[in-house]
C-alpha positions as CSV (number, residue, x, y, z in Angstrom):
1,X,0.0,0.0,0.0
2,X,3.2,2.4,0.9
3,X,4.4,1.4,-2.6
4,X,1.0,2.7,-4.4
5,X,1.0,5.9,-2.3
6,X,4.3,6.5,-3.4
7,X,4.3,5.8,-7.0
8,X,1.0,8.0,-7.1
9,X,2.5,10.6,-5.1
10,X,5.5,10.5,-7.7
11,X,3.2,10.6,-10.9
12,X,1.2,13.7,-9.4
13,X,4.5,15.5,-8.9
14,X,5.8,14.7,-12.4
15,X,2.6,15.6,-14.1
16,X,2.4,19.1,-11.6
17,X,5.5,19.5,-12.7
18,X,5.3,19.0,-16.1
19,X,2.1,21.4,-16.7
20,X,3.9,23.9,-14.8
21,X,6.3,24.4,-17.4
22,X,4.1,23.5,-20.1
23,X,1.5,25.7,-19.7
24,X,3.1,29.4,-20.0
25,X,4.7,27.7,-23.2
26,X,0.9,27.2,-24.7
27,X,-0.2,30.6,-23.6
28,X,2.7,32.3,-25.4
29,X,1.8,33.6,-28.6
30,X,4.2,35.9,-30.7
31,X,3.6,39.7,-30.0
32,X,5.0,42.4,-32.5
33,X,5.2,46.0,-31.3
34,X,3.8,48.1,-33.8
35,X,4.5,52.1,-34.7
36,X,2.3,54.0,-37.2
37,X,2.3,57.8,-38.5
38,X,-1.0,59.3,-37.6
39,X,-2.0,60.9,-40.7
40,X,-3.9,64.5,-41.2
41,X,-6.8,61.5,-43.4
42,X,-8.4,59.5,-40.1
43,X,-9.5,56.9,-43.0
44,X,-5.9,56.0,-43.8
45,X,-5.8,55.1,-40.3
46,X,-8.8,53.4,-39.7
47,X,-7.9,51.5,-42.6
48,X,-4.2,50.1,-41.0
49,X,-5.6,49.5,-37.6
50,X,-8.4,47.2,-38.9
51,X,-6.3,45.4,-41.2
52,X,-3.5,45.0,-38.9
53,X,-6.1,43.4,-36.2
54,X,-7.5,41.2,-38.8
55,X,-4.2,39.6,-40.0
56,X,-3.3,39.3,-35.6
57,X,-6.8,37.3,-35.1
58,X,-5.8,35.1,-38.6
59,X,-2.3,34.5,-37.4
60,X,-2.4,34.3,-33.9
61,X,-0.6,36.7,-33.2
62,X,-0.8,39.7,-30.1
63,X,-0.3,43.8,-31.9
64,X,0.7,46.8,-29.6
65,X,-0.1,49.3,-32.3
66,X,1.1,52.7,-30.8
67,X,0.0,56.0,-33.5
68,X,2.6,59.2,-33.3
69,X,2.1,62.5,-34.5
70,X,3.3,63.0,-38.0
71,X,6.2,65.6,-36.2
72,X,7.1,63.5,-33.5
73,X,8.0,59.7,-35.3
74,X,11.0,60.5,-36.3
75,X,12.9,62.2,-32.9
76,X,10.7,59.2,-31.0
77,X,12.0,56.5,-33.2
78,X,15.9,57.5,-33.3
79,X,15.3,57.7,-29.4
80,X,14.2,54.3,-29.6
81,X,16.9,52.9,-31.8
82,X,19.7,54.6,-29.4
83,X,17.7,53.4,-26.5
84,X,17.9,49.9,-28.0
85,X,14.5,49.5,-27.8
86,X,12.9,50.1,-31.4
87,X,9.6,49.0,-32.2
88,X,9.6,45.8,-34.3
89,X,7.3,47.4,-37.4
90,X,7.1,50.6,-38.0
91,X,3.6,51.6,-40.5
92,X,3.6,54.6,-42.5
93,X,6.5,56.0,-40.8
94,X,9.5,57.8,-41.4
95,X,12.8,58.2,-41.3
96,X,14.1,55.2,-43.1
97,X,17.5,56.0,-44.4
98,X,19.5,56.5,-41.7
99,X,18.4,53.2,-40.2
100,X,18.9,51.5,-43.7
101,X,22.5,52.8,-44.2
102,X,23.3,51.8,-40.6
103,X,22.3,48.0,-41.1
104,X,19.5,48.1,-38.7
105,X,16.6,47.1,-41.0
106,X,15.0,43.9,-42.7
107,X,15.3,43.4,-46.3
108,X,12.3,43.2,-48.0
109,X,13.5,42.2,-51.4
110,X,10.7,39.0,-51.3
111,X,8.1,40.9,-50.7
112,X,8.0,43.6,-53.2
113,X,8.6,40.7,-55.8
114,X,5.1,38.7,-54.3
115,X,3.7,42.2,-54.6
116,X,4.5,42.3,-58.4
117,X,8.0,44.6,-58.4
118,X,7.0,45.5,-62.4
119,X,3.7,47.5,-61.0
120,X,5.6,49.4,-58.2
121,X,6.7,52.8,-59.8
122,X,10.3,52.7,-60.4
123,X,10.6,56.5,-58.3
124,X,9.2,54.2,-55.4
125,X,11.3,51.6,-55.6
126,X,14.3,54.2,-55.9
127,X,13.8,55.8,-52.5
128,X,13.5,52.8,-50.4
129,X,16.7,51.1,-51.7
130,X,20.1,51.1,-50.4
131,X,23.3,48.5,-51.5
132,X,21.2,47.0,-53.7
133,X,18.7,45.9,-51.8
134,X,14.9,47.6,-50.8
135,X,14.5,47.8,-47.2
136,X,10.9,49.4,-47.0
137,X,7.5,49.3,-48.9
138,X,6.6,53.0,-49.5
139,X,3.5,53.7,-48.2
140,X,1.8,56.2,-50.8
141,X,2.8,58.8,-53.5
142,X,1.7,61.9,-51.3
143,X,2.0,64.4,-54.2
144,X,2.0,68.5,-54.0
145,X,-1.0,70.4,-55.9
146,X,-1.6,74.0,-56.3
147,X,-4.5,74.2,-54.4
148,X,-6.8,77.4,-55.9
149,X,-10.0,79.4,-54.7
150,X,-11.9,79.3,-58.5
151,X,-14.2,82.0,-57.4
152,X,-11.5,84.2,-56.7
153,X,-9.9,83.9,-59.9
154,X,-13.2,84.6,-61.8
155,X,-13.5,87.4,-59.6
156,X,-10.2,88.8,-60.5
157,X,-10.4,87.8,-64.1
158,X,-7.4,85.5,-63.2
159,X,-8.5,82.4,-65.6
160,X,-5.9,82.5,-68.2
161,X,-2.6,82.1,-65.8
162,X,-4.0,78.8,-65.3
163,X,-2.5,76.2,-65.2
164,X,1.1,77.7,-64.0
165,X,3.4,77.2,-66.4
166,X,6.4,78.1,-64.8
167,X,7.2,79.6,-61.1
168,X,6.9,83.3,-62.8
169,X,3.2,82.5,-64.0
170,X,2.7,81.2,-59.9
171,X,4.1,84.0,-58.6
172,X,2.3,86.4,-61.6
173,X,-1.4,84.1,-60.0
174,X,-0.5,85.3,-56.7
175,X,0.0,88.9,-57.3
176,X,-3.5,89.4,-59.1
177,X,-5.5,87.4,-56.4
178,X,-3.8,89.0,-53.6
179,X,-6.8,91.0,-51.4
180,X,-9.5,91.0,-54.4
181,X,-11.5,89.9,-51.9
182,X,-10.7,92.0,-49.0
183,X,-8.1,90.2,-46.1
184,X,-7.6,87.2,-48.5
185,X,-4.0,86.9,-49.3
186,X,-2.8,85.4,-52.9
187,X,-1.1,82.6,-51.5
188,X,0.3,80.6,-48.3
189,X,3.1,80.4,-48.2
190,X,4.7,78.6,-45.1
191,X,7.8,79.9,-43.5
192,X,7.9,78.6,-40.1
193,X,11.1,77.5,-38.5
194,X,9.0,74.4,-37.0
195,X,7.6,71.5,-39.2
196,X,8.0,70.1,-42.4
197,X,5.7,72.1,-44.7
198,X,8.8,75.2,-45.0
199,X,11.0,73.0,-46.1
200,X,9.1,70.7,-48.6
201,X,7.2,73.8,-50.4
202,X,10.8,75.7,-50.7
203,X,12.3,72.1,-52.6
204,X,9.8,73.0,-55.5
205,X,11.7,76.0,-56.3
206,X,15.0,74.9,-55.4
207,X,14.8,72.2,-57.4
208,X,12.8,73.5,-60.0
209,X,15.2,76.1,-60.5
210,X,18.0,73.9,-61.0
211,X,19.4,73.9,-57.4
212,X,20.8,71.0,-55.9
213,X,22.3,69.4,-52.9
214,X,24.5,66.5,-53.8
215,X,25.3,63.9,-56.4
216,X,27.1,61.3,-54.8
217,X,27.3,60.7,-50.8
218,X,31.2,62.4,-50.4
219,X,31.9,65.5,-49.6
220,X,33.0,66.4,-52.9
221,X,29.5,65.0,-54.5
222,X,27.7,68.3,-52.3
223,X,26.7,70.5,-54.9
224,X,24.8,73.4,-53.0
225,X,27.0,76.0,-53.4
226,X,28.7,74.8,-56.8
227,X,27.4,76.6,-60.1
228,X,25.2,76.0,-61.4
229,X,23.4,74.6,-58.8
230,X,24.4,77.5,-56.3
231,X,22.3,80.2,-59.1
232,X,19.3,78.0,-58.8
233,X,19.1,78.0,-54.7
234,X,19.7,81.8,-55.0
235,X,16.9,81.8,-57.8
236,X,14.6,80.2,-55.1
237,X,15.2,82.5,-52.4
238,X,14.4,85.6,-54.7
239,X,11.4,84.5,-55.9
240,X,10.2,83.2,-52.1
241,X,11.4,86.4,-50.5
242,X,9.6,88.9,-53.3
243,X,6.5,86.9,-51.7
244,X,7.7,87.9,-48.7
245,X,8.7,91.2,-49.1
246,X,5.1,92.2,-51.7
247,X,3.1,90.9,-48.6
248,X,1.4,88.4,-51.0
249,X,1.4,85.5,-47.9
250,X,-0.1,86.5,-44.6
251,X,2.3,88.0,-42.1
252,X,2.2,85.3,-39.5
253,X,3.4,82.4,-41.7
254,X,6.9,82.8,-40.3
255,X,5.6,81.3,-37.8
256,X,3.3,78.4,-39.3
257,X,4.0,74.9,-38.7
258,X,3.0,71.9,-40.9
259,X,-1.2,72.3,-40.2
260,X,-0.9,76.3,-40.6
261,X,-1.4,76.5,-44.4
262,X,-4.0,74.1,-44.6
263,X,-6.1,76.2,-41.8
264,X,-5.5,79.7,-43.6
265,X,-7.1,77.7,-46.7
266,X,-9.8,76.4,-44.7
267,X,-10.4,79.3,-43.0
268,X,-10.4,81.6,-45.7
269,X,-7.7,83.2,-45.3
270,X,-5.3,83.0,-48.7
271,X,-6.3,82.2,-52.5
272,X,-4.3,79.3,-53.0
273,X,-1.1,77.1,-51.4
274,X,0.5,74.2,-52.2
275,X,-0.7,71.2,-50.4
276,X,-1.2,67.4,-50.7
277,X,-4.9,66.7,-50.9
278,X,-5.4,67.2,-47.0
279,X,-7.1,70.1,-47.8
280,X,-9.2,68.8,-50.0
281,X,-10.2,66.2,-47.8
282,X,-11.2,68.6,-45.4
283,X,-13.2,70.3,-47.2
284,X,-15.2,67.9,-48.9
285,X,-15.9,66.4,-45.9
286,X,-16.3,69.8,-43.7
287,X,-16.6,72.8,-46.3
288,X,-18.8,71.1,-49.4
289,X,-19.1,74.6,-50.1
290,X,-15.6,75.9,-50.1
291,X,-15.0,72.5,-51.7
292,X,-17.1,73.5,-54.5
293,X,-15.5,76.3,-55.4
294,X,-11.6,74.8,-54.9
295,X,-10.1,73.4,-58.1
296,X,-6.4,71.4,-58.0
297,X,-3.9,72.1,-60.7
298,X,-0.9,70.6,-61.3
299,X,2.3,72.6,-60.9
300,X,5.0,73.4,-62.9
301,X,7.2,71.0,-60.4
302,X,5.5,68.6,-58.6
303,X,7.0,66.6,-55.2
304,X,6.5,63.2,-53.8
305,X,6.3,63.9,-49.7
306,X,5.4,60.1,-49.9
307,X,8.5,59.3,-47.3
308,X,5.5,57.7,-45.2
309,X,7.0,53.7,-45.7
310,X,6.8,50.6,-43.7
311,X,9.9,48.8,-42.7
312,X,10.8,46.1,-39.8
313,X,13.9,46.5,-37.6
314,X,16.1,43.6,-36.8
315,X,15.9,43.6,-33.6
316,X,12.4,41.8,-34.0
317,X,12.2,38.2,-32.5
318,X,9.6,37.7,-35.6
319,X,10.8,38.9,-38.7
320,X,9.0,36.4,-41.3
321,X,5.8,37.5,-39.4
322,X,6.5,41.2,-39.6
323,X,7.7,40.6,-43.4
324,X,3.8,39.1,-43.7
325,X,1.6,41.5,-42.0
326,X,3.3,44.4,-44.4
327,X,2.6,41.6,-47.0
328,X,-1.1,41.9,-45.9
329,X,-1.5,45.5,-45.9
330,X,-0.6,45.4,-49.5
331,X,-1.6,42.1,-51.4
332,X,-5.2,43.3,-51.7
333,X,-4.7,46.0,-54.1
334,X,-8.2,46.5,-54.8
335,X,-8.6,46.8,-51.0
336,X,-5.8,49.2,-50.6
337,X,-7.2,51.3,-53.3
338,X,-10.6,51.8,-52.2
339,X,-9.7,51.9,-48.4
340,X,-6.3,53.9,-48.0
341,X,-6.7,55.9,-51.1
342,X,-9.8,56.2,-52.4
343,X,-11.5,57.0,-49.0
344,X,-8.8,60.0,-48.2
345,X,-10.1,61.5,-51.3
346,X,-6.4,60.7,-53.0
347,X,-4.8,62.5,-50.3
348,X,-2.6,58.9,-50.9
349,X,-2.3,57.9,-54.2
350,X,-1.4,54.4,-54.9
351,X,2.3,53.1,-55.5
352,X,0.7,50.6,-58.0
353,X,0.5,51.2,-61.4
354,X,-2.5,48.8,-61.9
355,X,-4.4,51.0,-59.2
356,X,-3.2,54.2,-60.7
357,X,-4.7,53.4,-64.5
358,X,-8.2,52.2,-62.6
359,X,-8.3,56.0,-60.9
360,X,-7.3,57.6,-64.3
361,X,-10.0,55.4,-65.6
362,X,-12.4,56.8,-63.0
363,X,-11.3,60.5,-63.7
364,X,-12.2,60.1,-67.4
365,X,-15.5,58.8,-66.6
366,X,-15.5,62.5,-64.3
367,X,-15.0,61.0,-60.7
368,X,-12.8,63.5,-58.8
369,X,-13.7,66.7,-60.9
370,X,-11.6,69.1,-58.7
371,X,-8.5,67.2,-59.7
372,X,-7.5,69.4,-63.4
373,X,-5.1,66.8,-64.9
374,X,-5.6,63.3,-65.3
375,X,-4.2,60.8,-62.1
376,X,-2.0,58.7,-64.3
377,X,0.0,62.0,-65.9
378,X,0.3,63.4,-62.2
379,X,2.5,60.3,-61.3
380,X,4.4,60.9,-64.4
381,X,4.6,64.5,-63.4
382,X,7.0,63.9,-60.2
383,X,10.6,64.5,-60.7
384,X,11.7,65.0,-56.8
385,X,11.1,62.9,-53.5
386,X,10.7,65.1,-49.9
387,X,13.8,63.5,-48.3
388,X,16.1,62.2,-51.3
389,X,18.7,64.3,-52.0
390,X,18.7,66.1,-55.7
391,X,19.8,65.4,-58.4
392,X,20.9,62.3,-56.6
393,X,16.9,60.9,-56.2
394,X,17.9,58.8,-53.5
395,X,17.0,59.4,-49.9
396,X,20.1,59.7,-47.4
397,X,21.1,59.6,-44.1
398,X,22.5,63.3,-44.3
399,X,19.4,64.8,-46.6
400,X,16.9,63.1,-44.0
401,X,18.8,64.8,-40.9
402,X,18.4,68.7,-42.2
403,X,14.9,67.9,-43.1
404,X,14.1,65.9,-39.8
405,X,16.1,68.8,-37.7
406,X,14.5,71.7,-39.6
407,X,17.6,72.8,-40.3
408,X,16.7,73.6,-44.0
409,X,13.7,75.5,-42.3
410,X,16.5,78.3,-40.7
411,X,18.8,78.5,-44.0
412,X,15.1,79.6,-45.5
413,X,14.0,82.1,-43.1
414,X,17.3,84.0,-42.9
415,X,17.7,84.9,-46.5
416,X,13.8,85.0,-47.0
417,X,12.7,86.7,-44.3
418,X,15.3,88.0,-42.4
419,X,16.9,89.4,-45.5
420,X,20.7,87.9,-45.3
421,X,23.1,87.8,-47.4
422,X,21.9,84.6,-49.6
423,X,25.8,84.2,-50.8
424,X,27.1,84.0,-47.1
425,X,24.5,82.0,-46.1
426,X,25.2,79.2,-48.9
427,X,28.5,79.0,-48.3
428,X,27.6,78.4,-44.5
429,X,25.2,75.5,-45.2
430,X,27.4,73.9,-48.1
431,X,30.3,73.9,-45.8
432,X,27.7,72.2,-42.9
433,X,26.5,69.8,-45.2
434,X,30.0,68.4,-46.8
435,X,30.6,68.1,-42.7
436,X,27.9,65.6,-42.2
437,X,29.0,63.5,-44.8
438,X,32.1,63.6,-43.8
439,X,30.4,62.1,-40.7
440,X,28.1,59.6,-41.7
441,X,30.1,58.2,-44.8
442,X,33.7,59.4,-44.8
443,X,35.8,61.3,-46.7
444,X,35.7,59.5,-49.8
């Protein structure tokens, strides 16, 4: 009887034992850690969040999604990565080069080829790859459009300098809808030192005048203060600062940040800016009848501030997981379309070609009326990405840093606003820019 006891007492002590360490091993289920952009379109949003719970509940698999402001991703995630602590996705996000250069990020090569690499746009493609490999999927195209008040320009007989031809033409619009209606300026123009929005409308012009900041990542491939790349900078600060200086541009946007311009549009308060369609999307869904009266024209450079991408750091226990949930988001192009795109009122266009030609289609048949040139030209329109440096058309460690810092945003405001001398101040950030590259990538 002793024996029975014993052998019983030893079977109930294996078994307790063995469901003790068994158990937490069946409740573990992978968990990814999940940062997303919150965008200025609450559909885009909407749209991630649900998908990204649906693939969890197919996969079984526990999210932490975590949403940060458009202006505060970037200093939160380099925080993270120097913290050691980065998140193990990152949705719509941004920066991506510096992370990509320093080895800390997943190739994603595989993915974009399930995805069909032949119907991503090429410009895409371009920006998110580094030594030969892609490291993120690009979220959207988030391209620039002149914005215009069409009652305005009846009023001032102003039909004919559309569409802008040229900067001159843009700055000629400006000048004849300037206070035709009384306290309406002709255009916002944003020159804060804070946010994104100074820097990205100021690369139109620098670009589009044949500025440029570097053509190959050593010091010697910095081209902002070498002719003639230094006359086209100096090109764009004249034509900014006659804005400035002809009080065409309310006198508070020194001190706009990245919502400011959008609000003065809104609000009333200028003819026309440059914008993404977040405007629009505000005002067809809280202005129909501003909206009705607001036309989108192409300009004569358009920019890509489609740096939103989504990418998955190494540090991530689950990588083939990760590598499937941005899979997911994509794979359903229709889906993608209709719900990220489509629902924003284009605010995102799509990076597919196939979903690009089905919105074109759509325009023809006179969907999107506001929208004055056909989708599928627009995409064909864009020469220049937000944070790749020009000519070069690739997004860097160093380009990403002066945009990220709003470092850009001071060199503009001095000669702009504060009237310095644009030659001096060239110099000054040529000389600072050759040094970070020295930094990040040698002497070369």
């Amino acid at each position: 009887m002793r024996r029975v006891i014993t052998v019983i007492t030893t079977i109930a002590l294996l078994v307790s034992f063995s469901l003790t360490n068994y158990i937490p091993l069946m409740a573990q289920r992978p968990k990814l850690v999940i940062w997303g952009r919150a965008t200025f379109v609450p559909p885009q949003m909407y749209w991630v969040e649900s998908k990204v719970r649906r693939w969890a509940a197919e996969r079984g698999v526990d999210v932490e999604i975590t949403w940060l402001a458009v202006a505060d991703i970037g200093k939160k995630l380099i925080a993270a990565v120097e913290a050691g602590t980065p998140p193990d996705v990152v949705i719509n996000g941004h920066p991506v080069a510096r992370f990509a250069e320093a080895g800390l990020l997943v190739p994603l090569d595989d993915i974009v080829e399930k995805l069909n690499k032949s119907d991503i746009y090429p410009i895409k493609l371009k920006t998110c790859t580094w030594g030969g490999h892609i490291y993120a999927i690009p979220t959207m195209f988030e391209i620039t459009w002149l914005h215009v008040r069409m009652d305005i320009v009846k009023k001032a007989h102003a039909e004919n300098l559309l569409p802008v031809k040229s900067f001159e033409d843009l700055y000629r619009l400006a000048k004849k809808l300037n206070q035709v209606v009384p306290g309406v300026y002709g255009i916002g123009l944003p020159l804060g030192l804070n946010g994104y929005d100074t820097w990205w409308t100021f690369e139109h012009f620098w670009a589009g005048f044949g500025g440029g900041m570097m053509v190959n990542r050593t010091p010697t491939g910095v081209v902002i203060g070498k002719e003639p790349y230094r006359e086209g900078l100096k090109r764009a600060f004249e034509f900014e600062r006659r804005i400035w200086l002809e009080h065409l541009t309310p006198p508070d946007s020194t001190e706009w940040v990245d919502a400011s311009n959008n609000m003065a549009f809104i609000n009333g308060r200028i003819a026309m800016t440059i914008n993404p369609l977040s405007i629009y999307y505000a005002l067809a869904t809280q202005k129909p009848q501003l909206a009705a009266v607001t036309a989108v024209w192409p300009l004569p450079v358009m920019v890509d501030l489609g740096d939103e991408s989504c990418f998955v750091f190494k540090t991530t226990k689950y990588p083939e997981l990760a590598k499937d949930l941005i899979y997911y988001l994509f794979k359903d192009k229709d889906d993608y379309r209709k719900g990220f795109c489509e629902a924003g009122w284009l605010y995102a266009f799509p990076i597919f070609k196939s979903q690009v030609k089905i919105i074109s289609e759509e325009w023809k048949k006179g969907k999107w009326p506001f929208m004055k040139m056909d989708p599928l030209g627009v995409v064909k329109h864009i020469k220049y990405h937000e944070t790749a440096a020009f000519p070069l058309g690739e997004r860097t460690t160093v380009s990403e840093e002066f945009r990220e810092g709003f470092i850009w945003n001071e060199m503009i405001q001095r000669v702009v606003v504060r009237g310095e001398n644009p030659d001096k101040v060239i110099d000054e950030y040529h000389q600072k820019f050759v040094e970070e590259v020295k930094r990040v990538y040698g002497y070369g």
